[in-house]
N, C-alpha and C positions, 0 to 999 in steps of 0.2 A: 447725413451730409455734414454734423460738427465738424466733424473731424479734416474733411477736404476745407472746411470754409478757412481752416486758419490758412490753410497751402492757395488758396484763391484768393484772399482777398488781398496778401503781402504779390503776389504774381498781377494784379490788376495795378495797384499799388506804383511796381517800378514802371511795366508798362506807359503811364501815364509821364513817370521821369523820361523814360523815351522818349516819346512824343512832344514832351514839354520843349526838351533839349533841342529838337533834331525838326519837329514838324511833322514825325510822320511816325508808324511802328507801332502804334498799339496793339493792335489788330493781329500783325504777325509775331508781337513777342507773346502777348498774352494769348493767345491759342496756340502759339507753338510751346507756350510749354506748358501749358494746361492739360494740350494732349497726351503729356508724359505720363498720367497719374488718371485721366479720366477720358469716356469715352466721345472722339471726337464730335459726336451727333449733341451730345449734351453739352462739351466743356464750346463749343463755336457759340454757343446761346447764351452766352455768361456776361459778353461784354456790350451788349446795343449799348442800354442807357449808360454806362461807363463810356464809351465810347465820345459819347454824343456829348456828355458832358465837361470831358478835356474839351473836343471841339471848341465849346460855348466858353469855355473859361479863358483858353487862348485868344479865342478871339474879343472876347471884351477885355484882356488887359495888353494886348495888341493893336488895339483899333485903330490906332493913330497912324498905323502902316499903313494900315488900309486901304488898295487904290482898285476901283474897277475896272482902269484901262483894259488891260489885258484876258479881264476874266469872264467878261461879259459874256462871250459866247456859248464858253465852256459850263456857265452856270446856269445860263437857259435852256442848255441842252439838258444839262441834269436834271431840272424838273421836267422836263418833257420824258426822258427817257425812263425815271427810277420806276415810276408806276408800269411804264409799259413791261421792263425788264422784271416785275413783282409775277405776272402770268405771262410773260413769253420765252425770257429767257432760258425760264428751265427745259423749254425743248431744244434747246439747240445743245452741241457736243461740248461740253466743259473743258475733255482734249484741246479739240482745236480752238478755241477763248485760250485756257492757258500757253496757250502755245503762242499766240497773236500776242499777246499781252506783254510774254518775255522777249518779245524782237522788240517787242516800245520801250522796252527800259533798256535792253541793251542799247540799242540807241539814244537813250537821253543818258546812257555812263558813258558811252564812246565821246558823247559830247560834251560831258562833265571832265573828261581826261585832256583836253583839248587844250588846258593850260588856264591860268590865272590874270594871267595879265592883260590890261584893257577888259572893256566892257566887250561882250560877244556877243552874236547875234544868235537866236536862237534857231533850231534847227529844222526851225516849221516856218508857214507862214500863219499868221493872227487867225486869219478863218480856220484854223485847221485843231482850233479848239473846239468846234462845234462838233465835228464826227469824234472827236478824243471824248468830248462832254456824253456825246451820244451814249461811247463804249462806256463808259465810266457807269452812266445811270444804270444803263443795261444790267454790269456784272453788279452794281451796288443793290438793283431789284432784287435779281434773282439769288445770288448769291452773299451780297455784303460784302464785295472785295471791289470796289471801284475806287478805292485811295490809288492803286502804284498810278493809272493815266494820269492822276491829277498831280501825283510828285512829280512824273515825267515832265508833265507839260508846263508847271511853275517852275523846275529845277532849270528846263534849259533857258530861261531867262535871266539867270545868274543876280538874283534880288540882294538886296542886302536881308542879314540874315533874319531880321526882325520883320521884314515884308515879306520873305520866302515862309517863314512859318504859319504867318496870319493868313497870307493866298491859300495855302493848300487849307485851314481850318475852316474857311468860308466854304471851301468844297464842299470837304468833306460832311460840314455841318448842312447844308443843303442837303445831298443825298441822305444822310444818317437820320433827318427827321421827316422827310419822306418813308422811309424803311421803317422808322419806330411806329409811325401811326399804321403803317400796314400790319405790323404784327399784331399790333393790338386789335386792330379792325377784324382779321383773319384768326385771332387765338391762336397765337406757331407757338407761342412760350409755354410753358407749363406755369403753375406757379410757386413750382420751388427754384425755376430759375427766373421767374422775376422777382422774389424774393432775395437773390442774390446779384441782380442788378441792383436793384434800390441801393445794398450796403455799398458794392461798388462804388458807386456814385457815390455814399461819404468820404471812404479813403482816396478816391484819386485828386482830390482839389488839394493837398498837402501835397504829391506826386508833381504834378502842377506846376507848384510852388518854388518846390529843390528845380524841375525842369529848364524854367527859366529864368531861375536864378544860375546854372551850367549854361543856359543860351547866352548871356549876358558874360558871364568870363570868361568862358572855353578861345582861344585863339581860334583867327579866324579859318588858319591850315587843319585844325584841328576837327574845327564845328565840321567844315567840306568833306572833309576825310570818314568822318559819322556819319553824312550822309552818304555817299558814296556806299560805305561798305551796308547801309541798309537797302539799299537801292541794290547793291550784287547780292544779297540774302535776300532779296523780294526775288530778284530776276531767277534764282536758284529754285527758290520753292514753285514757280510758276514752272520752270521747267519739268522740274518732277512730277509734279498735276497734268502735264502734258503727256506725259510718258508713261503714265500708272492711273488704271482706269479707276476714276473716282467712285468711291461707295457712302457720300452724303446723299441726301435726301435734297430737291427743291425747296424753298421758302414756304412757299404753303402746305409743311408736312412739321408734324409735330416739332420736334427736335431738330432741324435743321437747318439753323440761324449759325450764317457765320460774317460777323461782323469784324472785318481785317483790312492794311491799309495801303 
């Protein structure tokens, strides 16, 4: 595995610049293109603790964004849901999850496309981040992809952009340490890929770093437009998982952690 770790650890690396930048992405830059060169079951188990720990670094040099209004719901759903989502989820159809999933992000870009100016209201009502929290824990149990409801559901409250990143981090960081203590608890990882978490976790705080320092200059047409076009790559990939019968494994099977956003 020398040999992959130079090609994995520079791939977790930018990942993290994504994420730093935009709020969101890790998950789907770094297994999407991890999968290019190693096999999915393996390369999705590469990023928990990487993951977790942009999470945790955004959100403490964000903190000062910080507001609960809005999230409250969405975040006590999460921990009610991720454990339950750890053994139920994986009986239900992945099809039809992906399929629900990419109507909620098409919907939060229709509503993203809606225009700039004035403050807009979002395209839900407040309670309606409890059943989004719910979906969220659910796909984050069973699968590790419960980031797009929570980009959907922070994105259409049009934050400024230093509040919009730290919202979705607090999500995300709730489900993502839910999820880490289950793998450990259940042994899913092997330990040559937690082994290659650990290192992760050194290189992405530099990732991080450049990240936010591009959130901090990017113009503000620019930063939206970043998101946007991650948010139609989320909605893309989701579709195709709807469409092409999935061949990963559930959470509690060796190799089949896929931590994405």
């Amino acid at each position: 595995m020398s040999a992959e770790l130079w090609l994995i650890l520079p791939v977790l690396f930018f990942a993290a610049i994504v994420q730093g930048s935009t709020g969101f992405g890790f998950g789907l830059v770094s297994v999407g293109i991890l999968t290019l060169f190693l096999p999915v079951q393996f390369a999705a188990g590469l990023n928990a603790l990487p993951a977790l720990t942009v999470n945790y670094l955004l959100l403490w040099r964000l903190r000062h964004y910080f507001h609960w209004k809005d999230l409250r719901g969405f975040a006590m759903a999460i921990i009610v849901a991720t454990p339950i989502g750890v053994g139920a989820l994986r009986l239900l159809n992945p099809q039809i999850m992906n399929a629900f999933l990419a109507t909620v992000l098409a919907v939060a870009i229709l509503q993203s496309c809606r225009g700039t100016s004035g403050k807009r209201k979002p395209w839900h009502a407040m309670w309606l981040g409890i059943p989004m929290g719910i979906f969220s824990g659910l796909l984050s149990g069973a699968y590790g992809t419960g980031g797009p409801p929570a980009v959907a559901y922070v994105q259409s409250y049009s934050y400024e952009r230093h509040r919009h990143v730290v919202s979705i981090q607090v999500l995300l960081a709730v489900a993502g340490t839910i999820r880490a203590i289950s793998l450990l608890s259940q042994g899913a990882l092997s330990s040559e890929q937690w082994l290659i978490n650990g290192l992760g976790m050194l290189v992405v705080p530099l990732g991080v770093w450049i990240g936010l320092h591009l959130l901090r200059r990017l113009p503000g047409v620019w930063l939206r437009r970043a998101i946007l076009t991650m948010l139609v790559m989320t909605m893309c990939h989701c579709l195709r998982k709807s469409i092409t019968p999935s061949t990963t494994q559930p959470l509690n099977t060796p190799v089949s952690i896929n931590q994405s956003l």
